[in-house]
C-alpha positions in Angstrom: -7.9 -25.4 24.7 -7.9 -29.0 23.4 -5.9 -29.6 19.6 -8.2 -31.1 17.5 -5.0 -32.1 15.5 -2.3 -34.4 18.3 0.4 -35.1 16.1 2.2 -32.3 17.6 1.3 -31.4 21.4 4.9 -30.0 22.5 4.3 -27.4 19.0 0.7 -25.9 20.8 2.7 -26.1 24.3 4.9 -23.9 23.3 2.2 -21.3 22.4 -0.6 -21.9 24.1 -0.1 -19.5 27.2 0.3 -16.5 24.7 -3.2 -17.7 22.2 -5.3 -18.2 26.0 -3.7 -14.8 26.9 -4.6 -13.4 23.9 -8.2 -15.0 23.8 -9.1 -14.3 27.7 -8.5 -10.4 26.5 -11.7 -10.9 24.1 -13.4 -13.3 25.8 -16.1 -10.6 27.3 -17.1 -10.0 24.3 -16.1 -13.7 22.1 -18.1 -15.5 24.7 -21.2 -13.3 24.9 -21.7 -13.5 21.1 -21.1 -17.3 21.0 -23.1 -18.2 23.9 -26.0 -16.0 21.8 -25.6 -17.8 18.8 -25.0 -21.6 21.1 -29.1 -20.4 22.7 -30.4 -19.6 19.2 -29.1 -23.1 18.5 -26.0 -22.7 16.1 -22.4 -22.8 16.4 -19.3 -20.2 16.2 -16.1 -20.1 16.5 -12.9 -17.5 16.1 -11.0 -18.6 13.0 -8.2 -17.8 10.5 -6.7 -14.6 10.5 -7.5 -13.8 14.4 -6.7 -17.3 15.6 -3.0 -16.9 13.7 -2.4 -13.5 15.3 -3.6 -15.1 18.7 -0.8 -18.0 18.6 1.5 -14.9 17.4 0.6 -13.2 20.2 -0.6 -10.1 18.2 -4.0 -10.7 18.0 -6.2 -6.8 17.5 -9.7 -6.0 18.0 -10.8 -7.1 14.5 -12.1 -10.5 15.1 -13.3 -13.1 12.1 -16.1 -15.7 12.9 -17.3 -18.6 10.8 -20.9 -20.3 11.9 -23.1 -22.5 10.6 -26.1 -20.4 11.0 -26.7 -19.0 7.4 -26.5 -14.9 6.9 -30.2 -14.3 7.8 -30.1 -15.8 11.0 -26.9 -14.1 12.1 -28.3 -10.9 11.6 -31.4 -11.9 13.9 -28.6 -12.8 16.6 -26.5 -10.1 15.7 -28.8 -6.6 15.8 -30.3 -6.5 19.1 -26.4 -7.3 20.6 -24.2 -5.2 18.4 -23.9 -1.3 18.2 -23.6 -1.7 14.9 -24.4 -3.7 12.0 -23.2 -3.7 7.9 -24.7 -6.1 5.5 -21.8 -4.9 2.7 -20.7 -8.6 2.1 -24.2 -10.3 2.4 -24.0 -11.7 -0.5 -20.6 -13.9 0.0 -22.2 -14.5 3.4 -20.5 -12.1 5.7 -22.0 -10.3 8.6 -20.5 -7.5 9.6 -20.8 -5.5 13.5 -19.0 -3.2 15.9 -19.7 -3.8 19.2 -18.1 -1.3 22.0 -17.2 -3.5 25.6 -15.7 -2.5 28.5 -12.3 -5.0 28.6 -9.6 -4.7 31.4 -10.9 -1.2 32.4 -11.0 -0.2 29.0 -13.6 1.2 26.8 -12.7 -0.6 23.4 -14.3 -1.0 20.0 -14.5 -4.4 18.0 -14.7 -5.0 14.5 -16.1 -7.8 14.3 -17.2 -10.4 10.6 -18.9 -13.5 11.1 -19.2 -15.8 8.2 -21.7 -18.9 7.4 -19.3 -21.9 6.8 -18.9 -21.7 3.0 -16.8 -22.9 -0.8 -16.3 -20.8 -3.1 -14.7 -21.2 -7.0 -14.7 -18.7 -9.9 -15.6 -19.5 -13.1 -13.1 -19.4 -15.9 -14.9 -16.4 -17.0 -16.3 -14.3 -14.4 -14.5 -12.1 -11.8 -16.8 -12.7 -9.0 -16.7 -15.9 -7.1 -19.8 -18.6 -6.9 -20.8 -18.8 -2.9 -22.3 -21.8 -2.0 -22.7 -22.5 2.1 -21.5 -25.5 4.2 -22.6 -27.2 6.4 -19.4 -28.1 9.1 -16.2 -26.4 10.2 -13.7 -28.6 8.5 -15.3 -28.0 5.0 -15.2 -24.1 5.7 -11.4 -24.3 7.0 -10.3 -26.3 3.8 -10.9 -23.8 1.5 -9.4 -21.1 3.5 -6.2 -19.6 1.6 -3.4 -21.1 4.0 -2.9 -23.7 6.7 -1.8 -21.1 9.3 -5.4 -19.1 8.2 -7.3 -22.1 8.9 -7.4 -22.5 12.4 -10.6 -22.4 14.5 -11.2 -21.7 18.4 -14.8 -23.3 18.6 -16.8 -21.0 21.6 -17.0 -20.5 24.0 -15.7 -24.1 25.3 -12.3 -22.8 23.2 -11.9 -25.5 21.3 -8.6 -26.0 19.3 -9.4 -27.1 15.8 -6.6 -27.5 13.4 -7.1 -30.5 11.2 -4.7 -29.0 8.4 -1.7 -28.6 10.3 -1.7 -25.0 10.6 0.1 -25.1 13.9 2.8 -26.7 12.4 3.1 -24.6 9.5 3.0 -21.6 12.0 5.8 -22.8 13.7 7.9 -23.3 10.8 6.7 -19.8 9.4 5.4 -21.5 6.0 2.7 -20.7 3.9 1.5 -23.9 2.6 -2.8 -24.1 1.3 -5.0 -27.1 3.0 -5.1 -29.0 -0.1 -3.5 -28.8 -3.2 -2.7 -25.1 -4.3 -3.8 -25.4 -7.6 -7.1 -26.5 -6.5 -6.6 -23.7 -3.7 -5.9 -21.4 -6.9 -8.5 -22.4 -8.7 -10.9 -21.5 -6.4 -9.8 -18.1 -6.0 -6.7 -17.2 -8.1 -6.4 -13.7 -5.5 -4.9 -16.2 -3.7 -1.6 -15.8 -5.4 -1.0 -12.7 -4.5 -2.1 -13.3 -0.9 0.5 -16.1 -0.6 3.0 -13.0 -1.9 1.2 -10.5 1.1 1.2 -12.4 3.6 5.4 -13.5 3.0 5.6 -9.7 2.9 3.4 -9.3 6.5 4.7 -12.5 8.1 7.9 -12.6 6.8 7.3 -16.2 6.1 8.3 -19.0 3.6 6.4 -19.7 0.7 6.3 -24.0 0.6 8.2 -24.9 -3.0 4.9 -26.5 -4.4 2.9 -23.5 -3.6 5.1 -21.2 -5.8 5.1 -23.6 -8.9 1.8 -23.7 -8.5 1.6 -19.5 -8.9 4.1 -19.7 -11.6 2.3 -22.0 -13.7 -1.5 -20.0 -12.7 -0.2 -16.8 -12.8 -2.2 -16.2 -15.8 -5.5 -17.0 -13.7 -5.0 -13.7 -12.0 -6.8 -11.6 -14.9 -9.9 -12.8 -14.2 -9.8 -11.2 -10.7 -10.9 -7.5 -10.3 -8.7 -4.2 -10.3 -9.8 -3.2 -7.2 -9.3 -6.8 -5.0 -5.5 -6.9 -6.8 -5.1 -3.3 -6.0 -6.0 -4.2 -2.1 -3.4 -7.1 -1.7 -1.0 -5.1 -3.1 -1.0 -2.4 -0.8 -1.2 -4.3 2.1 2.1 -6.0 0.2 3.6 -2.5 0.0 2.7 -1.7 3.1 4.1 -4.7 5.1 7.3 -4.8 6.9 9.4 -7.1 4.1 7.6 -5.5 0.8 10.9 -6.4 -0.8 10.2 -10.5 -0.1 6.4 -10.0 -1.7 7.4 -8.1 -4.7 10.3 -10.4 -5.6 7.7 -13.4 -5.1 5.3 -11.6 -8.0 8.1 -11.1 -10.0 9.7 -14.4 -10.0 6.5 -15.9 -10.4 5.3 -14.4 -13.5 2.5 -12.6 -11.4 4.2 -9.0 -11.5 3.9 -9.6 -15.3 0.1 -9.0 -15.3 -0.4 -6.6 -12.4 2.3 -4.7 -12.2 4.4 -5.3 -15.5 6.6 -1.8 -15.0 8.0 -3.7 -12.3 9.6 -7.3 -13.6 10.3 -4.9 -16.5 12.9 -3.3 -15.0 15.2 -6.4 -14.6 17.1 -4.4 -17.7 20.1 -7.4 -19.4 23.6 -5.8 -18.8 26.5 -7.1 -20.8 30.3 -6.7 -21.1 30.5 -4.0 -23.5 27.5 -1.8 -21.7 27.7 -2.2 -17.9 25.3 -0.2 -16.1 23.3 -0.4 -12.6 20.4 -3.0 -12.2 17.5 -1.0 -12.2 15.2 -3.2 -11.1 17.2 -3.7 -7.6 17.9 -0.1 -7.5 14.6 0.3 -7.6 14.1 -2.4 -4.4 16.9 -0.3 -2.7 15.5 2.6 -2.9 12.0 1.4 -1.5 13.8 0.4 1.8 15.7 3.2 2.1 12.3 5.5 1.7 10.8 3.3 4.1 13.5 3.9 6.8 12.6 7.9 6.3 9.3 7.4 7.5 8.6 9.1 10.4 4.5 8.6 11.2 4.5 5.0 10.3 3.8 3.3 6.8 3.1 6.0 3.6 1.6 4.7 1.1 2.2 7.6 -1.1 6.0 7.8 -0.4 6.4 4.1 -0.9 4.6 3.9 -4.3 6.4 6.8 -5.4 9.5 4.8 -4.7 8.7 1.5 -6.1 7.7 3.5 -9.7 10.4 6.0 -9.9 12.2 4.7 -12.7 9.3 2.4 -14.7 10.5 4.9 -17.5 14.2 3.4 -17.6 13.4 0.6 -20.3 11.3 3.0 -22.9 13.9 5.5 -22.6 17.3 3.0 -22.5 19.8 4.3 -25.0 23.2 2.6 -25.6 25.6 6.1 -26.0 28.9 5.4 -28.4 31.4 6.2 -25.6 29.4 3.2 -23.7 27.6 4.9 -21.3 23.8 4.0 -21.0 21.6 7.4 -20.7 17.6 7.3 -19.8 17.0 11.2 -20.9 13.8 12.1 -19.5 12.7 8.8 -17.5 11.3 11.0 -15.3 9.0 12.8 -17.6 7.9 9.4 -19.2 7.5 7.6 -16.0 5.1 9.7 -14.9 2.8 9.1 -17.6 3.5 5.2 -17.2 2.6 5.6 -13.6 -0.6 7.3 -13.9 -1.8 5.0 -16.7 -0.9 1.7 -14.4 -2.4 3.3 -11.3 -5.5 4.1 -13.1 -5.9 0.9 -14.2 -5.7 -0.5 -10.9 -8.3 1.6 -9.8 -6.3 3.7 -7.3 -8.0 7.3 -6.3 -7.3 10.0 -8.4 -5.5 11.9 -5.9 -3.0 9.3 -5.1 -2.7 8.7 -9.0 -1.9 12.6 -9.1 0.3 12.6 -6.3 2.2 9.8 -7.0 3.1 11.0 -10.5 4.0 14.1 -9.7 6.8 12.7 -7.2 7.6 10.4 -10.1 7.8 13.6 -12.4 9.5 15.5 -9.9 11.9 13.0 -8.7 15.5 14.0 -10.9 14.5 17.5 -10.3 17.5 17.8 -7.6 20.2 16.8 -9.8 20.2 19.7 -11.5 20.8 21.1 -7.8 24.6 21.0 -8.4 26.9 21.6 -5.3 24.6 24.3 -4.7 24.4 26.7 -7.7 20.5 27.4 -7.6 19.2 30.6 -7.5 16.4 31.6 -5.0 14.6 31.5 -8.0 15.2 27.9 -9.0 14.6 27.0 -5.2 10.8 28.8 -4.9 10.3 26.6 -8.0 11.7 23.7 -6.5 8.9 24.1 -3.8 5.8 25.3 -5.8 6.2 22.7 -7.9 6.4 20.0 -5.5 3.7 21.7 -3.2 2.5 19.6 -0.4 4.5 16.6 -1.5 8.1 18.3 -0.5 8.3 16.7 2.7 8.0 13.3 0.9 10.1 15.0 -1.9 12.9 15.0 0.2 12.7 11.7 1.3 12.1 10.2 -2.3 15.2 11.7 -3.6 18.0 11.0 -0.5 16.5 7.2 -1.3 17.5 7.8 -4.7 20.8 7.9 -3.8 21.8 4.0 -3.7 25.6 4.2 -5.1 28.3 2.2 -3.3 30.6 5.1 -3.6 30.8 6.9 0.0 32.6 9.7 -1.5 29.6 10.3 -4.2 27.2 9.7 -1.6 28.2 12.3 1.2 28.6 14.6 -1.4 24.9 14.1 -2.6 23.9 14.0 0.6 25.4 17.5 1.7 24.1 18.8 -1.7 20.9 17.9 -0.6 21.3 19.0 3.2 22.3 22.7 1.8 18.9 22.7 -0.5 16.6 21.8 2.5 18.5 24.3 4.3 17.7 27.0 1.6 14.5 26.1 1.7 14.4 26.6 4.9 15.8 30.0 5.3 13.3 31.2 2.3 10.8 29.8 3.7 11.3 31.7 7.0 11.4 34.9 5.2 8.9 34.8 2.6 6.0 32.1 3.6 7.2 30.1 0.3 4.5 27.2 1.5 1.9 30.0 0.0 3.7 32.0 -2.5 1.2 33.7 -4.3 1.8 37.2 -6.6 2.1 40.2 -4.6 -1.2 41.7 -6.1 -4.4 39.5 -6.3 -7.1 39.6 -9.1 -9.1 42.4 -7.2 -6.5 44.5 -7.4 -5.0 43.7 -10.4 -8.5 44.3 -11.8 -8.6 48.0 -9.9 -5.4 49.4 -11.1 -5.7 48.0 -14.8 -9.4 49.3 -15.2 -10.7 46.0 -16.9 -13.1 43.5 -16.0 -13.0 40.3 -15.7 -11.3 37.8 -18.9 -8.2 36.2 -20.0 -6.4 39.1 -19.8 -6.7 39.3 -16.1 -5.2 35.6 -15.9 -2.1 36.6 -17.9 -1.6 39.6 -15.8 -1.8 37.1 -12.7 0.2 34.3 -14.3 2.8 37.0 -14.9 3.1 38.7 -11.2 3.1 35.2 -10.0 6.5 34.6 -12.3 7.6 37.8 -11.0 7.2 36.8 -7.5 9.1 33.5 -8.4 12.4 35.3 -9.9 12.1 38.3 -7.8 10.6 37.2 -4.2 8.1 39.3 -2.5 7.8 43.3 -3.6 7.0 46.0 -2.5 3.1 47.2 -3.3 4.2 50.0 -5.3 7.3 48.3 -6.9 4.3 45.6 -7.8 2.1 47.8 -9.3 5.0 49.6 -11.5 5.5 46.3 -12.6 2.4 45.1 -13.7 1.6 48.5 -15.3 5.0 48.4 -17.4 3.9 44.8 -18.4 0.1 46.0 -19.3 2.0 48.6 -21.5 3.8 46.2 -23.6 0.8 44.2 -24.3 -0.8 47.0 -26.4 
C-alpha cells in the first residue's frame, strides 16, 4: 500500500499492518466491485470515513467509495452485482447497495455508498448544497470535511493516497480541514458541527484555526436544515465524549443557534448569591446517566439528561435570605423541551417521551426519607409509565452534590422507593394498573349507555384503584354505585 504523501513513512509504518488487516477482511468484496468498475473502464477507490476507521483499526461493514464514473454509470455497474440497490442520494451523486458475501467463513452484509468525485458550496440563501462532479481524486478529497476524512485506498492495486496529510493529522488525533476552514465552512457550514461530532466520536483535538473559524461562522449554520443539524447532534450525544462536542458548540457560539437552552445555562454567580453552575450540573449529570446504561447508548435517557434543567434561567429567582429557588423548572422545562425538539424535527414520540422525563424528573424529591404512601408510589409509576426504568436512572444522575453525606442519603431514599415499587408491583401488576371494573361492566351495573358519564365513572374507579389498590368485585361495585348516587 504505497503513500502517495512520503513526508512521513515511519507515521504509515506504524499503522499499516492494522489498515492491510483491516482492508484484506473486505477485500472479497472491495476488489470484486473495483475490478467491475476498472473493466467498465473507470476508477474507485475506498475513501474517508472507512479508510480512517481502517488505519484505526475499527473499520465496519459500511464502506464509502468515490469514482469517477458519474451516477448513471455506477448504477449500470452496480445492479447486476449488488443485492440491493437505493438511488435516495442520486441527486448529490451517491449510489447506494448492500451486497451479502461470504468473508472468513462468514455470511456478512455490506452497506456499501459510492460517490462520483464531486464539490459542493451552498448558496448564502438556500439550505441545499449546489453538486457539481469532478473529474480526479485529489479535487474530490479536498473538499472532504477533515484531513483524517480524506484519505483514499485506490482498488484494487491499494493504493495509499493522502495528499492532505491526513495520516499525520491521524496520528496526532487532530481535526484539521484540507484547506482553509472557512473556505471548508463555506462550502458546507454542517461542517461545524461535524468538526464538534467527530471530537465527541474520536475524542480528538480540534486544530486552533479550525475553531476560530466556527466561532466567527457560526452564524452560517442557519442556513442548514433541521433535520441534517438534528443528525450530527445525535451522533454527538451519542458518542463516547458528548461532554468534549457539546462544550465545542457552546464555546463557539454554535450551541447559540441550535441548541440555545444549552449555552443558556452558564447562569453568572456572584458573591452575594452563590449557587451551583447549572450548566456543568447539567454536563455531570449526562455522564453520570450515561454510566447507567445498561444495553448500550439511549438516546432517550441521554436527551432527557442534557435538557433537565433548560427551565433554570426562566424560572431563576434571587430569594431575600440569599438562596436562589427555580420553582417549577420542571414544569416549564418541559414545555421548553418539546418546543426545541420540535423544531429540530425530532419524532413525536421521542419529543413526548423526552418531555415527560423532563416533567417528571423532581418528582422524587418530594419522596422524603420515605414518607410516600402506596398511593403516592402507584402514581409515581403510572405517571412515568414505560419511561420508569429510565426514570430511575435520570433522577440518581440528578444527584451531582459533593456532599457524601447528602448523597448516600439520596441515594438510599431512592434505593427504598425502587424497592417499594418493587414489592407493589409484585402484588398488584402496577405496570398495568387499570380500575377494577372496565367500561362493560361499569356500563351493566349502572344501566346507561355509552357517553361522558361512563368516562367519569371510569376516571373515578381508576382514582379509586390508585388510593385504595386492587378491590374486591363487590367492594368495587358498592363503590361505584355510592359514587353514581352522589351524582344525581
Amino acid at each position: 500500500m504505497p503513500n502517495a504523501n512520503e513526508d512521513n513513512p515511519s507515521a504509515l509504518s506504524q499503522v499499516q499492518r492494522r489498515a492491510v488487516s483491516e482492508l484484506l477482511r473486505v477485500s472479497p468484496v472491495a476488489d470484486d466491485l473495483a475490478r467491475r468498475f476498472q473493466e467498465a473502464g473507470f476508477s474507485l477507490a475506498l475513501v474517508g470515513g472507512s479508510v480512517r476507521d481502517a488505519l484505526l483499526g475499527r473499520l465496519g461493514n459500511d464502506l464509502d467509495f468515490t469514482t469517477d464514473a458519474r451516477p448513471d454509470d455506477v448504477l449500470k455497474i452496480v445492479r447486476p452485482w449488488a443485492d440491493a440497490v437505493w438511488e435516495v442520494g442520486i441527486a448529490f451523486g451517491t449510489v447506494g447497495a448492500q451486497k451479502d458475501a461470504r468473508v472468513d467463513d462468514v455470511q456478512q452484509s455490506f452497506q456499501i455508498e459510492i460517490t462520483t468525485y464531486r464539490s459542493e458550496a451552498y448558496d448564502r440563501t438556500s439550505r441545499k448544497p449546489e453538486v457539481s462532479y469532478g473529474d480526479s481524486i485529489e479535487e474530490d478529497l479536498v473538499r472532504r470535511d477533515f484531513t483524517v476524512n480524506a484519505m483514499a485506498v485506490a482498488l484494487p492495486e491499494k493504493a495509499f493516497i493522502d495528499p492532505y496529510g491526513g495520516l499525520d493529522d491521524l496520528s496526532a488525533r487532530a481535526l484539521r480541514t484540507p484547506g482553509t476552514p472557512e473556505e471548508s465552512f463555506s462550502d458546507d457550514p454542517l461542517r461545524m458541527m461535524r468538526a464538534a461530532r467527530f471530537a465527541a466520536q474520536l475524542d480528538f483535538e480540534v486544530a486552533p484555526d479550525v475553531v476560530a473559524a466556527m466561532t466567527d461562522m457560526a452564524g452560517r449554520i442557519e442556513i442548514v436544515s433541521a433535520e441534517r443539524v438534528r443528525d450530527e447532534l445525535n451522533k454527538l450525544i451519542l458518542s463516547a465524549h458528548p461532554r468534549k462536542g457539546l462544550t465545542l458548540l457552546v464555546d463557539t457560539g454554535l450551541a447559540d443557534h441550535v441548541l440555545p437552552e444549552l449555552p443558556a445555562l452558564r447562569l453568572e454567580r456572584d458573591e452575594h448569591h452563590r449557587h451551583k453552575d447549572v450548566y456543568d450540573h447539567t454536563l455531570i449529570v449526562l455522564e453520570q446517566a450515561m454510566a447507567l446504561e445498561e444495553n448500550g447508548p439511549d438516546l432517550t435517557l441521554r436527551l432527557a439528561a442534557l435538557l433537565h434543567d433548560i427551565g433554570k434561567p426562566r424560572t431563576r429567582r434571587f430569594e431575600k435570605d440569599g438562596r436562589v429557588s427555580f420553582h417549577h423548572h420542571e414544569m416549564v422545562g418541559a414545555k421548553m423541551t418539546k418546543k426545541r425538539m420540535t423544531a429540530l424535527k425530532y419524532s413525536n414520540d421521542l419529543v413526548k417521551d423526552v418531555s415527560r422525563l423532563v416533567e417528571l424528573h423532581l418528582r422524587f424529591h418530594g419522596y422524603g426519607t420515605g414518607e410516600w404512601t402506596d398511593s403516592a408510589v402507584r402514581r409515581y409509576v403510572r405517571d412515568a409509565g414505560p419511561l420508569l426504568d429510565r426514570l430511575h436512572k435520570l433522577t440518581r444522575s440528578d444527584c451531582t452534590t459533593r456532599n457524601k453525606r447528602k448523597a448516600t442519603v439520596l441515594s438510599q431514599a431512592y434505593d427504598g422507593l425502587e424497592e417499594r415499587i418493587a414489592e407493589l408491583q409484585e402484588q398488584e401488576e402496577l405496570d398495568a394498573i387499570r380500575p377494577d371494573l372496565d367500561g362493560n361492566q361499569i356500563m351493566e351495573i349502572l344501566g346507561i349507555g355509552p357517553g361522558p358519564a361512563i368516562g367519569q365513572a371510569y376516571k373515578f374507579m381508576l382514582e379509586l384503584r390508585l388510593e385504595n389498590g386492587p378491590m374486591e368485585h363487590d367492594a368495587a361495585v358498592t363503590a361505584l354505585k355510592e359514587w353514581w348516587a352522589e351524582q344525581g
